[in-house]
Each structure stands twice: as structure tokens, then as C-alpha cells.
Backbone of each chain as nested JSON, in Angstrom:
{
  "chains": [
    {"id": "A", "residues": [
      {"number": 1, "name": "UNK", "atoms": {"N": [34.579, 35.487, -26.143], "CA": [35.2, 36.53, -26.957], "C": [36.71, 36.524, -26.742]}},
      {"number": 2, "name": "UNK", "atoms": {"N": [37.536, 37.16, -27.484], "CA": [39.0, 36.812, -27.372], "C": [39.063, 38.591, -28.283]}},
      {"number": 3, "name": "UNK", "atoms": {"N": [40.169, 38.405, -27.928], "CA": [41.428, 40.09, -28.129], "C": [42.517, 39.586, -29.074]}},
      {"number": 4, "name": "UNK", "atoms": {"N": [43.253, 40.463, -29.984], "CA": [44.523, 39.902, -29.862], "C": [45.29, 41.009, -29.509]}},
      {"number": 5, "name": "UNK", "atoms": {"N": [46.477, 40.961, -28.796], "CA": [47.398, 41.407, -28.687], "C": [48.586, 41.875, -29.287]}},
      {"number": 6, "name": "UNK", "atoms": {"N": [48.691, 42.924, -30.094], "CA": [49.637, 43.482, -30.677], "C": [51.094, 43.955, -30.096]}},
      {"number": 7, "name": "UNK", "atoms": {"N": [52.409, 43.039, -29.435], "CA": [52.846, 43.418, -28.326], "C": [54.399, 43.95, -29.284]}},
      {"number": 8, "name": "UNK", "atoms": {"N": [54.915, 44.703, -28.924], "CA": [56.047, 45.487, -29.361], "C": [57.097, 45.576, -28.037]}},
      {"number": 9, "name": "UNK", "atoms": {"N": [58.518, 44.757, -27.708], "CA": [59.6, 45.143, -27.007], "C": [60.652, 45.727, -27.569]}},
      {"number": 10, "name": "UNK", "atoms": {"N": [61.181, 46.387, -26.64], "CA": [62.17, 47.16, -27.247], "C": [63.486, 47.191, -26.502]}},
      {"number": 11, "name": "UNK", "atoms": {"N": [64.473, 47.944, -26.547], "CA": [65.409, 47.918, -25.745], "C": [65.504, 49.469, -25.33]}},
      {"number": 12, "name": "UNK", "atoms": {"N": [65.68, 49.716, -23.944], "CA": [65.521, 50.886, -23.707], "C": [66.688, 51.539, -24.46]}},
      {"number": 13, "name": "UNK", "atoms": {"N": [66.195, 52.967, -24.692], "CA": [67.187, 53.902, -25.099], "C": [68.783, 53.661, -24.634]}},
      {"number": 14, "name": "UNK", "atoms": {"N": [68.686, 53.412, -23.759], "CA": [70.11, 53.917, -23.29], "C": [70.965, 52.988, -23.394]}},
      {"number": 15, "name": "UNK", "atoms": {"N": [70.304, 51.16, -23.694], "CA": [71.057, 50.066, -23.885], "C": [71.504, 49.993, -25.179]}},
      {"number": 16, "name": "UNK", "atoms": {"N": [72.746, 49.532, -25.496], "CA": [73.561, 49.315, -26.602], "C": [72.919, 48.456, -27.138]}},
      {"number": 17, "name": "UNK", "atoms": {"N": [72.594, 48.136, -28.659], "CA": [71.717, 47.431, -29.017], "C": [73.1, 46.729, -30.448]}},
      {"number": 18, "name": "UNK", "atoms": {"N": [73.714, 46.118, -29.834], "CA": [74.653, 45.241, -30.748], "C": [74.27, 44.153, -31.662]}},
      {"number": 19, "name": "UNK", "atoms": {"N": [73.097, 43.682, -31.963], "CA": [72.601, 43.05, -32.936], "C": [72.095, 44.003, -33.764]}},
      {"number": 20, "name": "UNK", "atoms": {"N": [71.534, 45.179, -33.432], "CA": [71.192, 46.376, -34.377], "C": [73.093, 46.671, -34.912]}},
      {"number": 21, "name": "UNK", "atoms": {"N": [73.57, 46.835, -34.11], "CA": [74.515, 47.671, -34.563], "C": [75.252, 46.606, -35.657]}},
      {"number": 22, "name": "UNK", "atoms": {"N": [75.409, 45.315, -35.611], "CA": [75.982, 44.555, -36.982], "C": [75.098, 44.172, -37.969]}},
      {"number": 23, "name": "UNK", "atoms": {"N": [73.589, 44.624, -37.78], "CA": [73.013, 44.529, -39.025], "C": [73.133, 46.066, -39.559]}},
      {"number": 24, "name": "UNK", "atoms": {"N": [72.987, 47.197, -39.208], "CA": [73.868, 48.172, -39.348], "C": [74.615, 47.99, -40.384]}},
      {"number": 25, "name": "UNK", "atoms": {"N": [76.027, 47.354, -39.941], "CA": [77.517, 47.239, -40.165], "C": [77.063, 46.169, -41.397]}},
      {"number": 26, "name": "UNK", "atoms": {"N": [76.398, 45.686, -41.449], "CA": [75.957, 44.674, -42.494], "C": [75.728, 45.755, -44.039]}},
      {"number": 27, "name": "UNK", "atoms": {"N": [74.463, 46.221, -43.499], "CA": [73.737, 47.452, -44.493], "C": [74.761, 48.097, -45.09]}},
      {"number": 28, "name": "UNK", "atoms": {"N": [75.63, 48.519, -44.347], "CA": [76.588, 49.432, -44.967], "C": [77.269, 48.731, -45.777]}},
      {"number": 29, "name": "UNK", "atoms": {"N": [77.857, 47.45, -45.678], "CA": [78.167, 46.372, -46.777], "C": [77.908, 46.374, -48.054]}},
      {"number": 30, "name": "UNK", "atoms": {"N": [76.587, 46.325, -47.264], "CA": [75.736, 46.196, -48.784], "C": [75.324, 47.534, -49.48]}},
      {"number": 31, "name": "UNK", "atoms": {"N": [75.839, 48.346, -49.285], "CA": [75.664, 49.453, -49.752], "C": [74.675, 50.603, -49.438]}},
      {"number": 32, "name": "UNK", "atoms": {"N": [74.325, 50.192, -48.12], "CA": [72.892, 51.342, -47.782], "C": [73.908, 52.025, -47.18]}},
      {"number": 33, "name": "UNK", "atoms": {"N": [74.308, 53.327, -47.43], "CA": [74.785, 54.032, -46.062], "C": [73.698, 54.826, -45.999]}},
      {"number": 34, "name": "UNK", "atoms": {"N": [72.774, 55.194, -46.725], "CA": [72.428, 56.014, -45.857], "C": [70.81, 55.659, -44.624]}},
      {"number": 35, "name": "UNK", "atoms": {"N": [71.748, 54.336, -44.386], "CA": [70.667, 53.609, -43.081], "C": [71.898, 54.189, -41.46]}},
      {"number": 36, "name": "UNK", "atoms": {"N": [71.409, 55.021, -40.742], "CA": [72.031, 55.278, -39.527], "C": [71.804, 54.781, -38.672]}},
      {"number": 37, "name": "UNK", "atoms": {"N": [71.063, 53.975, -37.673], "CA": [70.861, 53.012, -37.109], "C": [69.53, 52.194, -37.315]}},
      {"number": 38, "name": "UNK", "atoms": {"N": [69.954, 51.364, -36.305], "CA": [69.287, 50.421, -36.554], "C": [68.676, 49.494, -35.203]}},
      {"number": 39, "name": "UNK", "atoms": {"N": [67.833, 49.754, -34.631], "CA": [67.284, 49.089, -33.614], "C": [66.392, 47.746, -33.662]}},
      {"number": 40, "name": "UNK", "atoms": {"N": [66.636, 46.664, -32.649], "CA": [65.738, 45.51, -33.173], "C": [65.373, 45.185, -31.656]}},
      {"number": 41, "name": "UNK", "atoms": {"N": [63.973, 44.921, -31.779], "CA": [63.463, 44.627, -31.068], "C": [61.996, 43.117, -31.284]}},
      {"number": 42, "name": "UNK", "atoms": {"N": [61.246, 43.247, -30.462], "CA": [60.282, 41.628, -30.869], "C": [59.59, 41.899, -31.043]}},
      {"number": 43, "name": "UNK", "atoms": {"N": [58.255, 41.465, -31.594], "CA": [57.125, 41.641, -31.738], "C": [55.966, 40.863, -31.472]}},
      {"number": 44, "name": "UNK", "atoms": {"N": [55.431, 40.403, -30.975], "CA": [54.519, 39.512, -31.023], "C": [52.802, 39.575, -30.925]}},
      {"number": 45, "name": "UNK", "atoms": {"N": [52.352, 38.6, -31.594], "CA": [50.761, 39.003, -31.477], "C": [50.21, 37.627, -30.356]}},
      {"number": 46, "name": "UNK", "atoms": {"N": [49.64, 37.832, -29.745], "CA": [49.073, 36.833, -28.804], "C": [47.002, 37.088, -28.42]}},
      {"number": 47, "name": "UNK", "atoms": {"N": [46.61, 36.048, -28.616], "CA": [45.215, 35.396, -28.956], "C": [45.056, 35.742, -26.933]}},
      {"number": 48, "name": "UNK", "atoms": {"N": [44.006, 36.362, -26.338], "CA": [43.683, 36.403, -24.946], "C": [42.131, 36.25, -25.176]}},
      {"number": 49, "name": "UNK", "atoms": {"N": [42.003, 35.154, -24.583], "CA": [40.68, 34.753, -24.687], "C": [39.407, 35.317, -23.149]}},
      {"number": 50, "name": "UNK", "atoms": {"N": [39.326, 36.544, -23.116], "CA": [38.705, 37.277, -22.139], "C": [37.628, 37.91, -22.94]}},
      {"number": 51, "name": "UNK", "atoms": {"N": [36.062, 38.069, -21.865], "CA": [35.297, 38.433, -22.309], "C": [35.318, 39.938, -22.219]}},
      {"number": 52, "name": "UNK", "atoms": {"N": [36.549, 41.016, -21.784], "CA": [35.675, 42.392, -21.588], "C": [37.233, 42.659, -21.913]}},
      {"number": 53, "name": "UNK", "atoms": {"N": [37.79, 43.774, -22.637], "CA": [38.805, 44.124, -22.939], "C": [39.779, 45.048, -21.758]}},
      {"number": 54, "name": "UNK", "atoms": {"N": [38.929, 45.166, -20.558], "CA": [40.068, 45.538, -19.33], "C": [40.477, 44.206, -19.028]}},
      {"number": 55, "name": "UNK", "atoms": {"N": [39.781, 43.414, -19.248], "CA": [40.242, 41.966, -18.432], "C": [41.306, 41.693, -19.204]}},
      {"number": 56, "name": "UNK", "atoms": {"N": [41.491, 41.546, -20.569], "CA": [42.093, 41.472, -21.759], "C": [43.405, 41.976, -21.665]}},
      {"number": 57, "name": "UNK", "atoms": {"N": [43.313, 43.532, -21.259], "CA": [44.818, 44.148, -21.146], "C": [45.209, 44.335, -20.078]}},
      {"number": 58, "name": "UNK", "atoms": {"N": [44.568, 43.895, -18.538], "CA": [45.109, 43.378, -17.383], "C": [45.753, 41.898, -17.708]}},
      {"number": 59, "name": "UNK", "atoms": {"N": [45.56, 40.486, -18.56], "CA": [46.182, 39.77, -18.819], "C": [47.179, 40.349, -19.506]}},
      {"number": 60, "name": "UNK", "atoms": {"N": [47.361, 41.109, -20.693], "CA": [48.72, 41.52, -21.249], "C": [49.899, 42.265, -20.653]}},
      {"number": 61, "name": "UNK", "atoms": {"N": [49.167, 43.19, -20.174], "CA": [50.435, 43.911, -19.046], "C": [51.071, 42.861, -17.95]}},
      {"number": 62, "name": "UNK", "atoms": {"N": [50.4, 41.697, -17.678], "CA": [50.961, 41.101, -16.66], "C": [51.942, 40.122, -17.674]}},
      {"number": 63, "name": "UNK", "atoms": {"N": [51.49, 39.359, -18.677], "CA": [52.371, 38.294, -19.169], "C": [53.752, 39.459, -19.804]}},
      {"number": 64, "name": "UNK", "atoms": {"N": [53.368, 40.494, -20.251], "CA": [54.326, 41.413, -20.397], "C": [55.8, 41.604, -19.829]}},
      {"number": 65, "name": "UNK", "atoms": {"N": [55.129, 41.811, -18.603], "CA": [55.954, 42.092, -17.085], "C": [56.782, 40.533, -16.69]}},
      {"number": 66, "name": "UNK", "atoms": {"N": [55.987, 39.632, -16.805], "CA": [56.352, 38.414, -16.07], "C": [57.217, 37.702, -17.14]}},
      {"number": 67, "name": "UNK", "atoms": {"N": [57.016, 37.563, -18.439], "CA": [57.213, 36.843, -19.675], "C": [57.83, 37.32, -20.458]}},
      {"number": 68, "name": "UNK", "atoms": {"N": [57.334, 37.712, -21.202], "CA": [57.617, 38.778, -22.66], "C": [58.417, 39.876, -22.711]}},
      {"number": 69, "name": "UNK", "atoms": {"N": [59.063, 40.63, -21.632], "CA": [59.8, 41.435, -21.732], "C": [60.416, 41.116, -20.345]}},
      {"number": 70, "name": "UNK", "atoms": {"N": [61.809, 41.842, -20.298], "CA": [62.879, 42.03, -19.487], "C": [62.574, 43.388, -18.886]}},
      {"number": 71, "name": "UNK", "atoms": {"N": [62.141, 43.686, -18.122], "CA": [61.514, 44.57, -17.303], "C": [62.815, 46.248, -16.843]}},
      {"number": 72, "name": "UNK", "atoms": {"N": [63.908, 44.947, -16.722], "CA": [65.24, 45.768, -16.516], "C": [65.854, 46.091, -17.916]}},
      {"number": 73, "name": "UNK", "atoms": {"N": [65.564, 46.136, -18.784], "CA": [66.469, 46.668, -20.084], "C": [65.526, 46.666, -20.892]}},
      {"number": 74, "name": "UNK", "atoms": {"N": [64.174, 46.134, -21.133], "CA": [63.003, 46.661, -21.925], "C": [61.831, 47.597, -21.843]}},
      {"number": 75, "name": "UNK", "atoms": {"N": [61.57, 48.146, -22.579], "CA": [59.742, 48.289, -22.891], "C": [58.89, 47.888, -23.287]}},
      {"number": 76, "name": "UNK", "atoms": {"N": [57.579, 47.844, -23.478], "CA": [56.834, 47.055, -24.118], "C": [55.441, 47.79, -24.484]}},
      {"number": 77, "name": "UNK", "atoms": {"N": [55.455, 47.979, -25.566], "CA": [53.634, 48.762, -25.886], "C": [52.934, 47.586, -26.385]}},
      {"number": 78, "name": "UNK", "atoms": {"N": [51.603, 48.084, -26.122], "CA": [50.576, 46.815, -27.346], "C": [49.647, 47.94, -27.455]}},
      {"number": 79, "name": "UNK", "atoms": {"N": [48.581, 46.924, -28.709], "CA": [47.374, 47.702, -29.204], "C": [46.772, 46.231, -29.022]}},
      {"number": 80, "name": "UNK", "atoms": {"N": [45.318, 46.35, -28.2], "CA": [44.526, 45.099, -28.279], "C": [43.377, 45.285, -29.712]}},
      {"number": 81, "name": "UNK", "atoms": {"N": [42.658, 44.289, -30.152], "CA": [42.13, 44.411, -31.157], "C": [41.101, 43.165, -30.621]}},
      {"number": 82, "name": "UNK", "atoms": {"N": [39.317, 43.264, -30.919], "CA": [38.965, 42.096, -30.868], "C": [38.919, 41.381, -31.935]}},
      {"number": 83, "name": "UNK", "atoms": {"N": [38.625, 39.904, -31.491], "CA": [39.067, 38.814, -32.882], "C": [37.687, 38.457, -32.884]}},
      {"number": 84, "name": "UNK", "atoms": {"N": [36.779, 37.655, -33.568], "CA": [35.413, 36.862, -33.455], "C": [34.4, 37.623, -32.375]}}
    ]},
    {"id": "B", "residues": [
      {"number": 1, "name": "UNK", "atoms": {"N": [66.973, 64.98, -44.738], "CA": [65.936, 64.65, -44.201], "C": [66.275, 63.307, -44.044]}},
      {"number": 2, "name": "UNK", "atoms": {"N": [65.265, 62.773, -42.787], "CA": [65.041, 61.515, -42.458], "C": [63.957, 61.048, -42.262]}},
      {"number": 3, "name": "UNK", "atoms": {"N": [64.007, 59.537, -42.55], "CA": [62.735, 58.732, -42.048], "C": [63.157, 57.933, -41.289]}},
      {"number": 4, "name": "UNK", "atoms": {"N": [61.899, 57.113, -40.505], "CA": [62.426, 56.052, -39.53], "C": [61.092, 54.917, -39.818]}},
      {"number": 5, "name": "UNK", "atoms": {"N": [61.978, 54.096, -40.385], "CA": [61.126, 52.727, -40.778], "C": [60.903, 51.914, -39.748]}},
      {"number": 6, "name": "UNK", "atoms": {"N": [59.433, 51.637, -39.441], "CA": [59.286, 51.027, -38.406], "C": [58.651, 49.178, -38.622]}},
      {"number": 7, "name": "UNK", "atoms": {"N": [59.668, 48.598, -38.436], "CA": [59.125, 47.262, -39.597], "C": [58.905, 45.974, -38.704]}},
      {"number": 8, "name": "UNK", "atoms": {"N": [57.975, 45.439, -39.062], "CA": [57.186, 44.294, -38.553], "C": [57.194, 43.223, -39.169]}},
      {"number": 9, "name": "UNK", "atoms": {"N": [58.476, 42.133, -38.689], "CA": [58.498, 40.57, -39.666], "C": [58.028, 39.407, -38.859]}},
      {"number": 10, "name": "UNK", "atoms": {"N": [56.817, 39.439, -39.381], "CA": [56.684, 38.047, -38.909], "C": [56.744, 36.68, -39.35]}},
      {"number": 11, "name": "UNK", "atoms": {"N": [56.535, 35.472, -38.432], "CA": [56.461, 33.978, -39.395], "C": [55.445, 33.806, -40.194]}},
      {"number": 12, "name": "UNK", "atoms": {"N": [55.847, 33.499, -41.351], "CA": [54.092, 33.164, -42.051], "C": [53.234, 32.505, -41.427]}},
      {"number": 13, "name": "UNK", "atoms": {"N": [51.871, 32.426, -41.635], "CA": [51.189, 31.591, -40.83], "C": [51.39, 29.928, -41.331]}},
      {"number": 14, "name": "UNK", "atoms": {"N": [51.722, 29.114, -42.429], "CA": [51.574, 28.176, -42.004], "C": [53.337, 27.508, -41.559]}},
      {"number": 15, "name": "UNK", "atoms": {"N": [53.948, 28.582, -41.047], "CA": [55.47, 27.962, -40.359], "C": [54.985, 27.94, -38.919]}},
      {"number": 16, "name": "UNK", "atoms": {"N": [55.352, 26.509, -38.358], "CA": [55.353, 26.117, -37.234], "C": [56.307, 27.18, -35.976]}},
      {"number": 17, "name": "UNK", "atoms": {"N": [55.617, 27.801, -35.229], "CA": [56.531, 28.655, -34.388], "C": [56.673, 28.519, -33.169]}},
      {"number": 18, "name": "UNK", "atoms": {"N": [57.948, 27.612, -32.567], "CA": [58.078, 26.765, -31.711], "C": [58.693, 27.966, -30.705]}},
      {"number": 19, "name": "UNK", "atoms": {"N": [58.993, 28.756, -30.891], "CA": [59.243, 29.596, -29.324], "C": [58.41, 30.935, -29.258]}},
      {"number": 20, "name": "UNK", "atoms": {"N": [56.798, 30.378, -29.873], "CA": [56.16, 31.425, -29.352], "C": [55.413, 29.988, -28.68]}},
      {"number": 21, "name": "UNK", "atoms": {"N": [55.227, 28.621, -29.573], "CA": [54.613, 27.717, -27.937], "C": [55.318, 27.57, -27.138]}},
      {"number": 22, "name": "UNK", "atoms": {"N": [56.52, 27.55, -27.16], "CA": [57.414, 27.226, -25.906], "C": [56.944, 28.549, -24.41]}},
      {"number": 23, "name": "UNK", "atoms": {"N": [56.76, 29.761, -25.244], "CA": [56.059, 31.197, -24.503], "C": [54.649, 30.76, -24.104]}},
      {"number": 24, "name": "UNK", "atoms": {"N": [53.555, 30.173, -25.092], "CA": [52.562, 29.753, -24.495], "C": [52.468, 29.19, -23.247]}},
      {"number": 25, "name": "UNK", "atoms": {"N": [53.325, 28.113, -23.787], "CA": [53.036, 26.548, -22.306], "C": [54.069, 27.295, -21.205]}},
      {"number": 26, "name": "UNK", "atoms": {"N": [54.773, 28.148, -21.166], "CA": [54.997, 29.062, -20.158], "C": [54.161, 29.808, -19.361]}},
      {"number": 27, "name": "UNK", "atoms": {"N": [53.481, 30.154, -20.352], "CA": [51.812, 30.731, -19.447], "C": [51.308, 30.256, -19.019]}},
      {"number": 28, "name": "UNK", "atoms": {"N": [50.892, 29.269, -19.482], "CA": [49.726, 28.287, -19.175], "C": [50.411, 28.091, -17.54]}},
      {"number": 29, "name": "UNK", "atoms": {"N": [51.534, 27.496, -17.66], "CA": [52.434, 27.382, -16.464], "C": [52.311, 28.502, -15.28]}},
      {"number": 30, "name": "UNK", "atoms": {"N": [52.121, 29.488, -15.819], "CA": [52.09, 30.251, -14.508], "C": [50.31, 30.892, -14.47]}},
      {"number": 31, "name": "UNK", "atoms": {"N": [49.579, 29.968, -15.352], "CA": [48.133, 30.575, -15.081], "C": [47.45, 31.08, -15.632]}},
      {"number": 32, "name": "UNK", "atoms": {"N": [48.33, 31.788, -17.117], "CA": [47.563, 32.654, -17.962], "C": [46.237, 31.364, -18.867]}},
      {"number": 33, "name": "UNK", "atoms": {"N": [45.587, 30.606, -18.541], "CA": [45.014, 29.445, -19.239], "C": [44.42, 30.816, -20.791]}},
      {"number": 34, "name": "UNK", "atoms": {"N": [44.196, 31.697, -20.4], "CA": [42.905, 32.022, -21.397], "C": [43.771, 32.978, -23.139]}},
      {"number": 35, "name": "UNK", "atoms": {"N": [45.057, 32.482, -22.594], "CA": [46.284, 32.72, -23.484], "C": [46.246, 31.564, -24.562]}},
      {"number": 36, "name": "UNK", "atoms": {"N": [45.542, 31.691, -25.522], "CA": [45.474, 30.312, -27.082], "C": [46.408, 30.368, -27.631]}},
      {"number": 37, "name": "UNK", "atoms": {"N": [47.262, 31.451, -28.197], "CA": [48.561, 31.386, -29.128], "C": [49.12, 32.417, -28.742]}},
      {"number": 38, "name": "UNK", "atoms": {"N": [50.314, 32.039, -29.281], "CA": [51.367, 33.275, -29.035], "C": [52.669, 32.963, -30.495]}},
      {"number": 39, "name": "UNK", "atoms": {"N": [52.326, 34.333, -31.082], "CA": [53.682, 34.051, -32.362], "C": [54.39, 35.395, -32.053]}},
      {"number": 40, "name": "UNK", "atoms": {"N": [55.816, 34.919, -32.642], "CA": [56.961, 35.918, -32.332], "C": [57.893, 36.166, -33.357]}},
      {"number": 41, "name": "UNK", "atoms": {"N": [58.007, 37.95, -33.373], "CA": [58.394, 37.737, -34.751], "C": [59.744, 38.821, -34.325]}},
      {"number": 42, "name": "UNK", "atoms": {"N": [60.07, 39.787, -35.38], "CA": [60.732, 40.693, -35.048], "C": [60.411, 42.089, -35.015]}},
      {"number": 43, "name": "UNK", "atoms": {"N": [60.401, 43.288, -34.178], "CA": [60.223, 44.594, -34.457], "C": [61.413, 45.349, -34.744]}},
      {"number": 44, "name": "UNK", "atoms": {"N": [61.537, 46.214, -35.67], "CA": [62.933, 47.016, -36.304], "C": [63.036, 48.585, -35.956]}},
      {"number": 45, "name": "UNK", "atoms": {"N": [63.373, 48.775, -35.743], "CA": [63.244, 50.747, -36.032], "C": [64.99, 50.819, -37.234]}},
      {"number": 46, "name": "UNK", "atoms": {"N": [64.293, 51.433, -37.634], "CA": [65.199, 51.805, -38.467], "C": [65.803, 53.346, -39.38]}},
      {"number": 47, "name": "UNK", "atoms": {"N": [66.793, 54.05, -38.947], "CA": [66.718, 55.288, -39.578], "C": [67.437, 55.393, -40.98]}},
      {"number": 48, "name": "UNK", "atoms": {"N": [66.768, 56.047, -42.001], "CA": [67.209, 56.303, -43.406], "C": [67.183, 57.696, -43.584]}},
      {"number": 49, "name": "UNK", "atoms": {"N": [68.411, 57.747, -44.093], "CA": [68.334, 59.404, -43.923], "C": [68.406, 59.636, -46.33]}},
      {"number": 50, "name": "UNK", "atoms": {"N": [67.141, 59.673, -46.808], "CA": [67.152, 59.958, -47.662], "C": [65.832, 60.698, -47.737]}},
      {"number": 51, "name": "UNK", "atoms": {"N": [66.278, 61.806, -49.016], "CA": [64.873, 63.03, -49.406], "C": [63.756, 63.049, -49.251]}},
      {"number": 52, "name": "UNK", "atoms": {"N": [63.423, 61.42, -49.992], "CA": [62.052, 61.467, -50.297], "C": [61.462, 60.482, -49.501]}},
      {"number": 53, "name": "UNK", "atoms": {"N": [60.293, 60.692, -49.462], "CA": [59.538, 59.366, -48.99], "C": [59.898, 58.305, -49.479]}},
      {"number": 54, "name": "UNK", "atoms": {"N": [59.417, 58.705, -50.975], "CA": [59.576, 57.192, -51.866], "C": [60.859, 56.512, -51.777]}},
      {"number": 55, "name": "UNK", "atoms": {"N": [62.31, 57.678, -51.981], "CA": [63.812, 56.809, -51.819], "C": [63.464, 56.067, -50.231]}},
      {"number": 56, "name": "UNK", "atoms": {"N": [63.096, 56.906, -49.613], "CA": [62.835, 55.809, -48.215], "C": [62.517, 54.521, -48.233]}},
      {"number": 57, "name": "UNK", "atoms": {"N": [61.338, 54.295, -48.595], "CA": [60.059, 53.33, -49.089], "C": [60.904, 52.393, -49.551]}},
      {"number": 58, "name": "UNK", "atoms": {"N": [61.745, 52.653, -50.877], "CA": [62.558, 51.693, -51.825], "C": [63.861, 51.513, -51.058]}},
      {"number": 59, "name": "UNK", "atoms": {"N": [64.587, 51.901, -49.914], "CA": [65.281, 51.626, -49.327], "C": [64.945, 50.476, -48.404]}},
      {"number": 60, "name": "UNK", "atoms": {"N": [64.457, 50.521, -47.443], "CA": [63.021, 49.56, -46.54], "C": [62.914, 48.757, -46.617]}},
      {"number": 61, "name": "UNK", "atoms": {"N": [62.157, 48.416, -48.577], "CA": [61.733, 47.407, -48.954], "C": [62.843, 46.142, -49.707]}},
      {"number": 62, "name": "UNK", "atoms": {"N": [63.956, 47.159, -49.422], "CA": [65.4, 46.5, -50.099], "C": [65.923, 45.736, -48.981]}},
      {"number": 63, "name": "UNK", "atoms": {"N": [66.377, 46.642, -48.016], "CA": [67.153, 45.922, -46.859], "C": [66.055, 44.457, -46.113]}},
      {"number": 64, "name": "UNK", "atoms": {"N": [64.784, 44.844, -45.969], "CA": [63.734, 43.741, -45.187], "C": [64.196, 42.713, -46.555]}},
      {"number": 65, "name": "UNK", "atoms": {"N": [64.5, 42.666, -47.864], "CA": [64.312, 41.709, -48.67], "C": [65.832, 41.206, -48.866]}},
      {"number": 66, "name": "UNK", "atoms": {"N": [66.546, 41.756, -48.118], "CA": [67.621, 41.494, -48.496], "C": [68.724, 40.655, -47.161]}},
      {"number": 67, "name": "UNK", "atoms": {"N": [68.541, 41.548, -45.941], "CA": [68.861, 41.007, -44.4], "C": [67.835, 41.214, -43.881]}},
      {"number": 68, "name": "UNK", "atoms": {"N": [66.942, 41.472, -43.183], "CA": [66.323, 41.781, -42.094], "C": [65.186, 40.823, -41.963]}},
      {"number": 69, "name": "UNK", "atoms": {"N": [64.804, 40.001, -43.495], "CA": [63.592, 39.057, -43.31], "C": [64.501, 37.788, -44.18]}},
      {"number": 70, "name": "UNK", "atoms": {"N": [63.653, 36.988, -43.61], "CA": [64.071, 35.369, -44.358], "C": [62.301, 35.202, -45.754]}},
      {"number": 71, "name": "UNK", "atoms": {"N": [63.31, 35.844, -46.593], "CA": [61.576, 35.617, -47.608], "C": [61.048, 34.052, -48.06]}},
      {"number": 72, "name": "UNK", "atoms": {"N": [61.973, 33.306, -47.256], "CA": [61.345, 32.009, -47.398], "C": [59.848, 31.462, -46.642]}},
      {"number": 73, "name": "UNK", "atoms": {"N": [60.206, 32.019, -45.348], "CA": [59.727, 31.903, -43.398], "C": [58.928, 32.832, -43.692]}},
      {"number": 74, "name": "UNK", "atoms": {"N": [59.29, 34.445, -43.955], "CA": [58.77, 35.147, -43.333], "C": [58.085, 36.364, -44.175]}},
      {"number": 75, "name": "UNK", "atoms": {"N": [57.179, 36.936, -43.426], "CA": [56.007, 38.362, -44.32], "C": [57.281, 39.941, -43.45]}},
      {"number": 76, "name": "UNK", "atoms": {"N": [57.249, 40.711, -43.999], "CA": [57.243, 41.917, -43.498], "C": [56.486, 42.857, -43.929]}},
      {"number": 77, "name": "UNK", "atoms": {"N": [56.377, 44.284, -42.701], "CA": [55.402, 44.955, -43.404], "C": [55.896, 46.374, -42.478]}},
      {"number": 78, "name": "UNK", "atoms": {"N": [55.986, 47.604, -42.909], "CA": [56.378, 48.96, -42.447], "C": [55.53, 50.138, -42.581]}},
      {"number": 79, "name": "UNK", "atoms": {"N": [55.792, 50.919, -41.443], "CA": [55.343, 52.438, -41.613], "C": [56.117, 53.271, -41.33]}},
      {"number": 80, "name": "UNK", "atoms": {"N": [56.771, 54.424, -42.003], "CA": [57.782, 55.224, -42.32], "C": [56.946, 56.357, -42.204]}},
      {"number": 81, "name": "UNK", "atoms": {"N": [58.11, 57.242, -40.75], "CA": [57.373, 58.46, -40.828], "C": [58.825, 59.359, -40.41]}},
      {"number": 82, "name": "UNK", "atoms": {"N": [58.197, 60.711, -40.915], "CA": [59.446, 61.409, -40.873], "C": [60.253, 62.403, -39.954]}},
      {"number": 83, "name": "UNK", "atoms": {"N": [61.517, 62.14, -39.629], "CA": [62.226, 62.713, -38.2], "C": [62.973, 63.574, -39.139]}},
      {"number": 84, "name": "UNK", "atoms": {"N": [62.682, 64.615, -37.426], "CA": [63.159, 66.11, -38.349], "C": [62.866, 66.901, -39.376]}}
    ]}
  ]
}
């Protein structure tokens, strides 16, 4: 059986998020003002091939931690889902 | 009033996505074996400060089609809910 992983990083609140802020500065270009910020963060879906879904999101929280996010300037939520 | 578009772009499935294997065979590397794929896309938050839902909606679907997605590469897809 396998999961997938719905994984969402972010940048914590309090970090300046300067690729948000020139797509921002972009928008306004183009005429959206009324877009006020703009945060970007990753997303990813990942295939965990475990038979019991604690096992499943004990693998995600760890590749999370170790991999997939910056522990010091990110967050990271998921939603597991089974596949087959 | 405001909304905050919360938008999800990913690679289509048949574009080759070389730094979510490059993330795989990273795992594999440190053990995760039961890790099959990994794709990586982008997560957005985004605030629009217009009336309606719908001006929201049609705002959203402008900027993802315009900067925020490559409509060649890539799908996007959002849920807009409302702050304040």
C-alpha cells in the first residue's frame, strides 16, 4: 500500500519573503493593485510506499525535517491520502 | 474586504521533474527506500483585497495565467477564502 503526501513549506512569518515581494512589485505592473502581498512557498506531493498510515507520516515528518524544509526559516504541513 | 488565494502550481505530469528526482535519490541516500516519487511545484498565498468573491476568483485566475504559472509546464489550481 502507498500514501501520498500532500507537503506545503512555507516561510515563517517573520522572514522577509523577497521573491514574494517582486512578484508583488511585478502585479502591480501589471495592474493588480489590489493584490497586497504575496507569499511563495513549495509544494510538493511525494508517493510513501508504507503499509499503515502512522508509518506513512512518521516517514514524512522525518524527510520533512531532514530534506524538504529548512527547519530554521520554514514550516511545513501535509495531508496524507492513500493511493491503490 | 479581502481574500487570500491560496494557489497550488504544479508540473504537468508528463514534464520531466528533475529536482524533485534529484530530492528522491537524496532519500534514497539517507534511507527513505519506500519514497517512489517526489514532484515539486510551487505554493502561493496570496492577498486580494477586492468585494466579491467572484472579482477575487477573476483576479487569481489572471495573475496564475499571467506570472505566477508557466501555462506551457504547468497546471494551477486555488482556494480563496475570506480575511476579515
Amino acid at each position: 500500500m502507498a500514501f501520498k503526501a500532500n507537503i506545503k513549506v512555507t516561510l515563517r512569518p517573520s522572514i522577509l519573503d523577497v521573491q514574494g515581494k517582486a512578484a508583488q512589485h511585478a502585479l502591480e505592473n501589471l495592474g493588480y493593485s489590489s493584490v497586497s502581498s504575496v507569499r511563495i512557498g513549495k509544494y510538493m506531493e511525494v508517493i510513501i510506499g508504507e503499509d499503515s498510515r502512522a508509518e506513512a507520516e512518521k516517514v514524512a515528518i522525518e524527510i520533512c525535517q531532514k530534506l524538504l524544509s529548512n527547519p530554521v526559516m520554514e514550516d511545513f504541513t501535509f495531508e496524507l491520502e492513500p493511493v491503490n
